[in-house]
C-alpha positions, -999 to 999 in steps of 0.1 A, spaced: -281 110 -625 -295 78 -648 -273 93 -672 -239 84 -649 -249 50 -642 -256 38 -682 -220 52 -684 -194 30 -691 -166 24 -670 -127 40 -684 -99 24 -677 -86 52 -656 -123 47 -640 -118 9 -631 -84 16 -613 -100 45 -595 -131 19 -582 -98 -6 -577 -81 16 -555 -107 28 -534 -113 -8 -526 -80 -13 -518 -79 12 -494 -110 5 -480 -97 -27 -468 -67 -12 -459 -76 8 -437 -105 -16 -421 -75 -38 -417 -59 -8 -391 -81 -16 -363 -74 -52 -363 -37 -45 -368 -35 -21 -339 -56 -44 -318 -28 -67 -322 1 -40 -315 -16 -30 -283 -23 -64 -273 13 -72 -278 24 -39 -258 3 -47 -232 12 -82 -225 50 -73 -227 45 -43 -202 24 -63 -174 52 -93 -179 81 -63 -174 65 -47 -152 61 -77 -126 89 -97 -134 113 -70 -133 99 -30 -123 85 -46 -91 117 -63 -79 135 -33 -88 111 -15 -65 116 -39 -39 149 -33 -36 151 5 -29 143 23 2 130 53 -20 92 55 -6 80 89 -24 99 74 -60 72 42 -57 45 60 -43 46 84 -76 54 61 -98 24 39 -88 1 70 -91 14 80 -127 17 49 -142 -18 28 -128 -41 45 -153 -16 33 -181 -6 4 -172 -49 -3 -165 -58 6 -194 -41 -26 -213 -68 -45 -201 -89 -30 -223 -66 -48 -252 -57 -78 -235 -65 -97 -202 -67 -76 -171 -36 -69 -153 -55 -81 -121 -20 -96 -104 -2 -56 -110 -32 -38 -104 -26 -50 -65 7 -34 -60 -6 -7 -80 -39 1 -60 -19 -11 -28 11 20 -34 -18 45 -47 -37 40 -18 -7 45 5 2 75 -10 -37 90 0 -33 74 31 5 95 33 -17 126 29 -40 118 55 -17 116 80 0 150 69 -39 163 77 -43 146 107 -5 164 118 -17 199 110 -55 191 131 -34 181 159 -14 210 160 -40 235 154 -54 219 185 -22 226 201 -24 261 195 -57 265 204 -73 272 165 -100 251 162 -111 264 133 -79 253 114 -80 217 134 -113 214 115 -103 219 83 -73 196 82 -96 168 100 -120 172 70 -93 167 51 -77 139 65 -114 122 64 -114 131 21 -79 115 18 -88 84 43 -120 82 14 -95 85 -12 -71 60 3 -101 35 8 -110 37 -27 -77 28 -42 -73 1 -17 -103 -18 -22 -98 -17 -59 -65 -38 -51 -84 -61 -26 -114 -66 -55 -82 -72 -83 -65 -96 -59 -96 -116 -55 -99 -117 -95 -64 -128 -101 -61 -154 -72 -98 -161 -57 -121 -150 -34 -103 -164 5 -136 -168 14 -150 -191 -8 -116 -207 -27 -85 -226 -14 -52 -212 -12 -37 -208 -47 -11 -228 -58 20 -201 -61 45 -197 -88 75 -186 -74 85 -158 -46 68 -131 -61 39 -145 -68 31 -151 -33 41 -119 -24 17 -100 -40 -7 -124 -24 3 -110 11 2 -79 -6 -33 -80 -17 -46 -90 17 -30 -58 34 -46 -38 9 -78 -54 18 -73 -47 57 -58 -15 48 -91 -9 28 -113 -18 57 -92 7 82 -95 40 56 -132 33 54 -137 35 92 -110 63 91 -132 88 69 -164 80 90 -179 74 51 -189 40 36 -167 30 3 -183 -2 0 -157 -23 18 -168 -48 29 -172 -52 69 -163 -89 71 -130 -82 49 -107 -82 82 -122 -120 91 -118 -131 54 -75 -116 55 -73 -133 87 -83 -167 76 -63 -161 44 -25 -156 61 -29 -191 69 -19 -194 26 15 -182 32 46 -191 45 50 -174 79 88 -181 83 100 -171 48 76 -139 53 92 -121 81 66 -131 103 40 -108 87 16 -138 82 11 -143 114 12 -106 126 -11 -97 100 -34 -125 114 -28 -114 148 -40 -78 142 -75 -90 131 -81 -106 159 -69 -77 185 -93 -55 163 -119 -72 157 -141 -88 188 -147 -126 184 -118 -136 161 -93 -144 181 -96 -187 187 -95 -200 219 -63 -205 235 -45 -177 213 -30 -143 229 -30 -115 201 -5 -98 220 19 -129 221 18 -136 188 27 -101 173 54 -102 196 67 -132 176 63 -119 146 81 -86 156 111 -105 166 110 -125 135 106 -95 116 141 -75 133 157 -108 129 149 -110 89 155 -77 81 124 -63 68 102 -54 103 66 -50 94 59 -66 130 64 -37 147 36 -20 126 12 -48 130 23 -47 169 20 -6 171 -15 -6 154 -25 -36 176 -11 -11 206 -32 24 190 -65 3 189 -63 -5 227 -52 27 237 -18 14 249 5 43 241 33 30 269 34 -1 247 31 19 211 65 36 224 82 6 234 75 -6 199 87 24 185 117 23 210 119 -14 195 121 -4 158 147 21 161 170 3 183 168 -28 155 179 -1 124 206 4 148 221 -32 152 206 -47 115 207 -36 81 175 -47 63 169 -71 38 185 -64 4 156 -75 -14 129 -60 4 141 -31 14 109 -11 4 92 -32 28 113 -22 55 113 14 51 75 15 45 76 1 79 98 26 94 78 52 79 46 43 96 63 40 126 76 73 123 41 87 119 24 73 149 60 91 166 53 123 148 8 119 157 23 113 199 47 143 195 24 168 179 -2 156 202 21 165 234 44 191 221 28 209 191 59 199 165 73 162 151 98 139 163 126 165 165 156 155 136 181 119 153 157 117 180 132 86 163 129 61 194 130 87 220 102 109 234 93 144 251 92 128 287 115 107 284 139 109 318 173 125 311 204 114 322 218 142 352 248 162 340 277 164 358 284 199 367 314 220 380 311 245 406 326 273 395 335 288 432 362 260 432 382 280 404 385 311 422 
């Protein structure tokens, strides 16, 4: 071994010592250099993806196309932040679609309970009711992950001012972020389980609406507002009606086009047991896609608001009748009074 080192060095020997120390900081050079390409790709994706993939979305009525998307693409689209800054701003329509896609599944539980219950299997209404509870957990989750990367990206409502807004979409996915945080709150209590949402989160989205513009918003500001306080005891100011002012917003929401009023107004309705008002809201809703188109560029909006709709529908059908809102008949109900038909007495013929 002494014997090697006393050796001297070829020239073949000094290009081979050469080379390996050329490629030595070759390759220690890859990690920076990929750092750099990743950082690159991620910045480019989270500047596509909300200055062009989310309009896109916005603009088609296609709710199962978004909610898979959003579920196949979040753990990509996350994982840029380990390259680059956090995607905190995406991460709330992300979280915010995810979760309604758990929450989708939920429902589609809480439908099979209720019609076990119909047919008298209780063994079956058990199982789905767990599993509505596990996809309610789910839903919570994901929500509160959007509410957590809203407060990241634009401040905590509770403890900063409103954010000075860039353009449109910026402010949108500031309204969006506070439904994921009330829609956070809601799955928690749903699956009887504690996510760690917070329980003063429904006080804090209140409070924050007051950011936004409720005119250019379809009145969802002020319905969203409006909501908290008919759930939640001692929010509601002095001199204010809950009830009133989702009406408002429901009107401003048929006359804009995109009519997440009714939604705010039909939960509002469901938490005080009010199911004569919850099917004059539904009643409502489908009279208005009748008479108006919605809004071009928010036509996701509008649908995810017809879809919920037609859920609590499908939970008061299922409930009274075993099966959903029969196919054409959204708006109308099991005891609904029919119209008498004329009929001809056939003894007059012969």
């Amino acid at each position: 071994m002494n014997g090697f080192w006393k050796r001297p060095l070829t020239g073949a020997g000094v290009r081979g010592v050469l080379g390996a120390l050329a490629a030595g900081a070759l390759l220690s050079g890859c990690g920076a250099v990929n750092h750099m390409i990743y950082k690159t790709t991620g910045d480019v994706m989270q500047g596509f993806s909300r200055n062009h993939t989310v309009p896109y979305l916005m603009e088609s009525d296609d709710l199962a196309m978004g909610c898979s998307m959003s579920e196949a693409t979040a753990p990509l689209l996350m994982s840029f932040g380990r390259v680059t800054d956090e995607p905190d701003q995406l991460a709330v329509m992300l979280y915010l679609s995810s979760g309604s896609c758990a929450e989708e599944q939920a429902r589609e539980h809480e439908l099979a309970g209720l019609a076990a219950m119909y047919s008298l299997e209780p063994e079956a209404a058990e199982d789905a009711f767990i599993r509505q509870k596990r996809a309610h957990a789910l839903a919570a989750r994901r929500y509160l992950k959007g509410w957590q990367h809203h407060n990241a990206h634009y401040g905590n409502p509770d403890t900063s001012e409103c954010p000075d807004f860039d353009d449109d979409m910026d402010e949108f996915m500031y309204m969006a972020g506070l439904l994921s945080g009330l829609q956070a709150l809601n799955a928690q209590i749903q699956s009887t389980s504690s996510v760690g949402v917070p329980f003063n989160t429904g006080s804090v989205v209140g409070r924050a609406t007051q950011c936004l513009d409720n005119k250019k918003w379809w009145g969802a500001p002020m319905g969203l507002r409006a909501t908290v306080w008919a759930m939640i005891p001692g929010t509601q100011p002095a001199g204010e009606d809950a009830f009133e002012r989702l009406a408002l917003a429901a009107e401003q929401g048929e006359q804009s086009g995109v009519r997440l009023g009714h939604v705010f107004q039909a939960i509002a309705a469901l938490n005080k047991n009010d199911d004569a008002l919850v099917k004059s809201v539904i009643r409502s809703h489908a009279e208005s896609l009748e008479a108006d188109e919605a809004s071009q560029e928010w036509q996701f909006v509008d649908a995810m608001a017809t879809n919920m709709l037609v859920a609590i529908a499908d939970r008061l059908w299922v409930e009274h009748t075993g099966h959903r809102t029969p196919m054409g008949q959204f708006g109308a109900f099991w005891d609904d009074q029919r119209e008498p038909v004329e009929t001809m007495s056939l003894d007059d013929l012969l």
